[in-house]
C-alpha positions in Angstrom: 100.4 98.8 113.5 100.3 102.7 115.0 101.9 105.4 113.1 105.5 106.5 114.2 105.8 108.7 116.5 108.9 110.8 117.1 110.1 108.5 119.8 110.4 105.4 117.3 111.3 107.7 114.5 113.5 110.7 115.1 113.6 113.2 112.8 109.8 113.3 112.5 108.3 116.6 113.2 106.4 116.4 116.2 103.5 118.7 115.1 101.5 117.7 112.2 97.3 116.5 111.2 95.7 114.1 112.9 94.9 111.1 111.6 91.5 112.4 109.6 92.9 115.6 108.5 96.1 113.5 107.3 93.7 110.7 105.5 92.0 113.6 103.9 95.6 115.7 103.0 96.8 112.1 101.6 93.3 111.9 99.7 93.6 115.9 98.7 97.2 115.3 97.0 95.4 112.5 95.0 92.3 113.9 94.0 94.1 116.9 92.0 95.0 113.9 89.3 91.2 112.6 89.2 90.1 116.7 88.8 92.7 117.3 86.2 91.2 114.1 84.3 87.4 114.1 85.0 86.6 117.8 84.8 87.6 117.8 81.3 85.5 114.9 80.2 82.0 117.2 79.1 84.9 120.3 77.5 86.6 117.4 75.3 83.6 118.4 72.2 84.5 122.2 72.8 88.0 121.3 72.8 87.9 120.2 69.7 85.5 122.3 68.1 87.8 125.7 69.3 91.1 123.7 68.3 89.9 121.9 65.0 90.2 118.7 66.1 87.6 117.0 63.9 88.2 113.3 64.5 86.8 112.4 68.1 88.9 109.4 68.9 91.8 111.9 68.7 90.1 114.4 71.6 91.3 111.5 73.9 94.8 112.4 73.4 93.9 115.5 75.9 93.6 112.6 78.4 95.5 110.1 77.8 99.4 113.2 77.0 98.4 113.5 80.9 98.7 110.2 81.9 101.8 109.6 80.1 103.4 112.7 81.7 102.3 111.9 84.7 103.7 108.4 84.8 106.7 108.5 83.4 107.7 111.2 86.0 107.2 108.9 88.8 110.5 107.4 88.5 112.4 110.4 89.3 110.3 111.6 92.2 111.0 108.7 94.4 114.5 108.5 94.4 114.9 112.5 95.2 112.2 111.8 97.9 114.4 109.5 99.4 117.3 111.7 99.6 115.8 115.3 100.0 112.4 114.4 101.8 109.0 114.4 101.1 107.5 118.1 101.6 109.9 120.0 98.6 109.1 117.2 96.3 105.5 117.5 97.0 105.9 121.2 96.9 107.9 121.3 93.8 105.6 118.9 92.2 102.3 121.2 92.5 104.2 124.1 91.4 104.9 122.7 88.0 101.3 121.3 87.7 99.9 124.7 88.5 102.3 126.1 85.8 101.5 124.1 83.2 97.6 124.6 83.9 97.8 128.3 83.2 100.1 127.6 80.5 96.9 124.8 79.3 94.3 127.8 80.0 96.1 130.2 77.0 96.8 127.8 74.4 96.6 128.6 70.9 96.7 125.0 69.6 96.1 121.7 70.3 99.7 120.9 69.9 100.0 123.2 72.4 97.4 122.3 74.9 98.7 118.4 74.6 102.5 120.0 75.8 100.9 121.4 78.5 98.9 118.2 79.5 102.3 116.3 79.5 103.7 118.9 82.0 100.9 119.2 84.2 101.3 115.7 84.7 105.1 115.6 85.1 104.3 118.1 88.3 101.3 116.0 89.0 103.9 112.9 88.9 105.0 113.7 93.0 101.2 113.2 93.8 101.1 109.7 93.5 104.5 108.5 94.3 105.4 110.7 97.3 102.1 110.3 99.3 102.2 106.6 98.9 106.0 107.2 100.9 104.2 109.8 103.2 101.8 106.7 104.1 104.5 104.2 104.1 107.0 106.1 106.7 103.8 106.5 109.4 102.0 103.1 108.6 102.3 99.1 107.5 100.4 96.3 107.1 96.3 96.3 107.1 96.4 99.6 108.6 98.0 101.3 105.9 96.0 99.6 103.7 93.0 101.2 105.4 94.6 104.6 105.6 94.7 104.0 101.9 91.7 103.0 101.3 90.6 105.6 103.2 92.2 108.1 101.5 90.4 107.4 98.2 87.1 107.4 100.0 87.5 111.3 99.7 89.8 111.0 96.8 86.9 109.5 95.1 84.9 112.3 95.8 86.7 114.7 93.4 85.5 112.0 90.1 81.9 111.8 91.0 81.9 115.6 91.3 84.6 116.5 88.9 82.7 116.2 85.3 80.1 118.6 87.0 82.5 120.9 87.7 83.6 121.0 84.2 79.9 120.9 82.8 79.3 124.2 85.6 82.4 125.7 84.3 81.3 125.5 80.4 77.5 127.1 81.4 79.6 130.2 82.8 82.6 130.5 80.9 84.8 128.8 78.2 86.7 125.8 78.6 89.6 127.6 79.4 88.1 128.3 82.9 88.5 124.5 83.9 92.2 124.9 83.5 92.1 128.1 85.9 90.1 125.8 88.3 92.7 123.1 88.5 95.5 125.6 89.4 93.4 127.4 91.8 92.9 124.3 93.6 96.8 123.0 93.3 97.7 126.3 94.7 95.0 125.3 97.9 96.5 122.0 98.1 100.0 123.4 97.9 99.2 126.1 100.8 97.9 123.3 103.1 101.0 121.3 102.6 103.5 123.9 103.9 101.1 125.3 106.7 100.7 121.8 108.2 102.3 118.2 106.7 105.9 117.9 108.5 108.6 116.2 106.9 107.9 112.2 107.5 111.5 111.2 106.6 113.9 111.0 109.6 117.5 112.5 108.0 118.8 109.1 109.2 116.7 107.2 106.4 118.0 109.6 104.1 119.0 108.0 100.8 122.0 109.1 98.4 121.8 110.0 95.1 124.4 107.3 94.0 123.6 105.7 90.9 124.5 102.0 92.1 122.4 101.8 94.9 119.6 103.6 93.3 119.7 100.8 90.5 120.2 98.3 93.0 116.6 99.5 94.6 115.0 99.8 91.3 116.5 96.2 90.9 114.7 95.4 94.1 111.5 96.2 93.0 112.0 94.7 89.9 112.4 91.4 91.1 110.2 91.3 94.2 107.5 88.3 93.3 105.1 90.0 95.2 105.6 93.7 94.6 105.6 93.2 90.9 102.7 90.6 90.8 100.4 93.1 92.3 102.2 96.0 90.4 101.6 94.1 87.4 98.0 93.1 88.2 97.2 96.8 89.2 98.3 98.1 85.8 96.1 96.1 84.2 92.8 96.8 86.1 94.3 100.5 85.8 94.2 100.0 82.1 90.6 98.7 82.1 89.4 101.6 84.1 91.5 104.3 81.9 89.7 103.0 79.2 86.4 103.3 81.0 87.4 107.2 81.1 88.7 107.8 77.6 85.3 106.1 75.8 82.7 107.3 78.5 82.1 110.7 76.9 81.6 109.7 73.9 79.4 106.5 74.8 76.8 108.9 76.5 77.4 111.5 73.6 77.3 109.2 70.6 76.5 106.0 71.8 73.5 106.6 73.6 72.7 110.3 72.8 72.1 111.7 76.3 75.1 114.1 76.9 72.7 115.7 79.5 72.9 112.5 81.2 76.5 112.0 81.5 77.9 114.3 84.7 75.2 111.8 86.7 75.6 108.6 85.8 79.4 109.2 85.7 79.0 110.4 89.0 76.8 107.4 90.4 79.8 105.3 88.6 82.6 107.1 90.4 80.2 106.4 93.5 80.0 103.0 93.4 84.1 103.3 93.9 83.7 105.4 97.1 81.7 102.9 98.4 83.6 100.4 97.7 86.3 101.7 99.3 84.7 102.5 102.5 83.6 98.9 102.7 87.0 98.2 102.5 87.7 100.1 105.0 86.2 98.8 107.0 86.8 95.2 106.9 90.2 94.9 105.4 92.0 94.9 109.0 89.4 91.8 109.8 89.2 90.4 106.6 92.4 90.7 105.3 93.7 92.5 101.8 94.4 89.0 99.8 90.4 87.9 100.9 88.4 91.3 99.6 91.1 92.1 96.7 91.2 88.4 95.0 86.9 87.9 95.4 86.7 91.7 93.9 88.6 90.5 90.8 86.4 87.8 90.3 83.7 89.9 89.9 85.6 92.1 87.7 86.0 89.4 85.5 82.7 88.1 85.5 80.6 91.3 85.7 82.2 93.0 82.4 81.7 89.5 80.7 77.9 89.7 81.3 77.9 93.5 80.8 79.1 92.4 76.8 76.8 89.2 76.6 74.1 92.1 77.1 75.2 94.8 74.4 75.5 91.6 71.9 72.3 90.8 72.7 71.0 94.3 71.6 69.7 94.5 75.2 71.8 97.4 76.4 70.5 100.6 77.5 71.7 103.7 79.4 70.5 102.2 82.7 71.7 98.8 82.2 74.7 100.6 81.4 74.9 102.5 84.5 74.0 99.7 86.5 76.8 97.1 85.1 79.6 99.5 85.1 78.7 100.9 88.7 79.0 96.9 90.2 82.1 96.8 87.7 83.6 99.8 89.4 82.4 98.6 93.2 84.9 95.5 92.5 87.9 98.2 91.5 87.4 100.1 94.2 87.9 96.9 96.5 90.7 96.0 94.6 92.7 99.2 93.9 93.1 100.4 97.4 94.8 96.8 98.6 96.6 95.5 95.6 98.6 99.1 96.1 99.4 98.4 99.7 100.4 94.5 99.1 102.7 95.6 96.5 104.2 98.5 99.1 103.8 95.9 102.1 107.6 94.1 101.5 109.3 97.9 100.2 109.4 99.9 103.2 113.3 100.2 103.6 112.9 101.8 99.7 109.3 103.1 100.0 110.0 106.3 97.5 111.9 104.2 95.3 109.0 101.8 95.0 106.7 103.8 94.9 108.1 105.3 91.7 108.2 102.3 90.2 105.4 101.0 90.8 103.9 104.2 89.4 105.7 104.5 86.5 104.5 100.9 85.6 101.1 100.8 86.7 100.3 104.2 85.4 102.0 104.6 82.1 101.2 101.2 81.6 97.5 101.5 82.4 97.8 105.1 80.4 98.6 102.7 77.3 96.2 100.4 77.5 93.6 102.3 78.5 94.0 104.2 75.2 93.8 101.5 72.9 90.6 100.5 74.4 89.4 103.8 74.2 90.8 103.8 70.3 88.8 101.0 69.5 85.3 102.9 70.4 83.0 101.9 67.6 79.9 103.2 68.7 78.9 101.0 71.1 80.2 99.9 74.5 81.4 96.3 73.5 85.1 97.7 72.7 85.2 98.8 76.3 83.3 96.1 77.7 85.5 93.2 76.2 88.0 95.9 77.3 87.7 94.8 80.9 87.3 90.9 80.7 90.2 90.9 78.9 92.6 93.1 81.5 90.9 91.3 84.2 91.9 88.1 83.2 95.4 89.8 82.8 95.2 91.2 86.4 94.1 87.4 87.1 97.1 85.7 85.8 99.8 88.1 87.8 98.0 87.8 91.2 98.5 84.0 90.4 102.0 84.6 89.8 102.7 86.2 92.8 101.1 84.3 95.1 101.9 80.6 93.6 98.9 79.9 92.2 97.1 80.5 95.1 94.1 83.2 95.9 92.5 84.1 99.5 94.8 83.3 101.7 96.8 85.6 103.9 100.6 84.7 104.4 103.7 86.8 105.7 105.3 88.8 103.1 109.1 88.1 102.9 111.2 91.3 103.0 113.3 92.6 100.1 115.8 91.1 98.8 114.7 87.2 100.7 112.5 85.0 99.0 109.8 87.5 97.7 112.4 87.4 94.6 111.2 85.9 91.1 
């Protein structure tokens, strides 16, 4: 497929990015989620030190009150998307985020930082559900899919770099200054919205704010076979990968006793997900999402499973670490970018609606799992590990579901409301 134009979609602004500076805008919006998460991975020991938090398993919390703010938001940016159109919400969105980070860079407590955590991802919320709309109203199919998996190419930038930002920040200044950081760079991502994104909604596919219909669409996506397998699936690789992020400073800290260490092999980690994501993109329009996306699952199955048969062995080490989880990661990034698009594919008459909800699922779902995996650290990786065979199976047994019990093969999607129902 092409992207709209304003001939097949009036109402479109005519003037807007071009297709790489809108990948990168789309990967941009993203990114200031993986900054606000990552860049305070190395700060989480000073964190606690200045706030008296004394047990570390609790530090994760600074983590983990962001991801529940920022998905359980999801579900009301959608709908208002759909009525009032994408650029306020997105607007409105990094206001409140850059808020709340100034409010995070003052607090007095860690009550207090946590609160402001939550609402820097309630204003964070708009950054996942109203791109994915943004995407949806210009693009379908496997092209979306590669605008998507574009996008996190340079979304995935931001994690590989992000805990050396925070690690910079701390040989400079306290780490308070990470939280000026992340509102310095809403504010830039805020400024480039309104100087050059139009509004991608044409009024005609404007959506009221009627409580029937708008459980009707959440009803839609609720019982779309498809769009909730792969919504399902999603949350649970999601919840493998949050995992990854709430145990990983401590594993290089604790674990393994390099913290020195950590900002680079995190980064060659976060790596192995850009990579995978520009392999993607570059076959998935040949290839096909169900092909890549079902064999990448596999291997994230199997790979964690060997990563554990390793550690119980008493053969792991930082680099066999590193090495493991980087493959482990290559597999999510081939899976992430196309299990998001399958489950859009069939919701493009209620793209901000899904969108929402998917989010608010996969997210705060993820959120949740990911921190009792990370609760369960132990001092060694195998809580983390076992962590992932077990959520990939999960993931494993909703892609069944959706497709029938059947994996690799590409079919046409049936639209809402026909037989895509459960």
């Amino acid at each position: 497929m092409t992207p709209i134009t304003p001939s097949q979609a009036p109402g479109v602004a005519r003037r807007g990015p071009g297709f790489a500076e809108f990948v990168c805008l789309i990967a941009m919006m993203m990114a200031l989620n993986a900054l606000a998460i990552d860049a305070m991975l190395p700060a989480l020991p000073a964190i606690g030190e200045a706030l008296g938090v004394a047990d570390e398993n609790s530090r994760q919390w600074v983590i983990t009150a962001y991801l529940l703010g920022f998905g359980g938001a999801q579900l009301i940016y959608g709908p208002l998307a759909d009525r009032y159109g994408r650029r306020p919400l997105l607007l409105a969105g990094i206001g409140v985020y850059v808020a709340f980070s100034a409010l995070a860079a003052f607090a007095p407590s860690f009550e207090t930082l946590i609160l402001s955590r939550i609402g820097m991802g309630l204003g964070a919320a708009a950054l996942r559900a109203v791109p994915l709309s943004v995407v949806r109203d210009l693009y379908s199919g496997r092209t979306m899919a590669r605008v998507m998996s574009l996008s996190f190419l340079v979304f995935l930038g931001v994690p590989i770099l992000a805990p050396s930002v925070g690690a910079a920040v701390l040989l400079v200044g306290p780490w308070r200054w990470i939280f000026g950081v992340l509102g310095l760079a809403g504010a830039a991502v805020a400024a480039w919205i309104a100087l050059r994104l139009p509004e991608t909604l044409a009024e005609e596919n404007r959506r009221p704010l009627r409580i029937a219909p708008l459980l009707a669409g959440f009803l839609e996506v609720l019982t779309h076979r498809t769009a909730m397998g792969y919504t399902l699936a999603m949350t649970a690789v999601s919840g493998a990968l949050f995992g990854f992020i709430n145990s990983s400073q401590q594993i290089f800290f604790d674990a393994f006793g390099l913290p020195d260490l950590f900002p680079l092999i995190f980064a060659a980690i976060a790596g192995a997900i850009a990579v995978a994501s520009l392999v993607n993109a570059r076959f998935v329009e040949k290839l096909g999402t169900r092909l890549i996306s079902h064999a990448a699952l596999m291997g994230f199955i199997a790979l964690p499973a060997a990563h554990t048969a390793i550690a119980l062995a008493g053969h792991e080490t930082v680099w066999t670490f590193a090495v493991m989880q980087a493959l482990t990661m290559f597999c999510f990034g081939l899976i992430a970018g196309n299990f998001g698009a399958m489950a859009m594919e069939p919701m493009g008459r209620i793209a901000g609606t899904a969108a929402s909800v998917q989010g608010v699922i996969s997210t705060l779902g993820g959120a949740l799992l990911g921190f009792g995996i990370g609760q369960q650290f132990d001092g060694t990786v195998i809580p983390m590990t076992t962590g992932f065979v077990v959520m990939g199976v999960v993931a494993l047994g909703f892609v069944l579901w959706a497709e029938r019990g059947r994996l690799f093969v590409a079919r046409h999607l049936p639209p809402v409301g026909a037989d895509g129902k459960a």
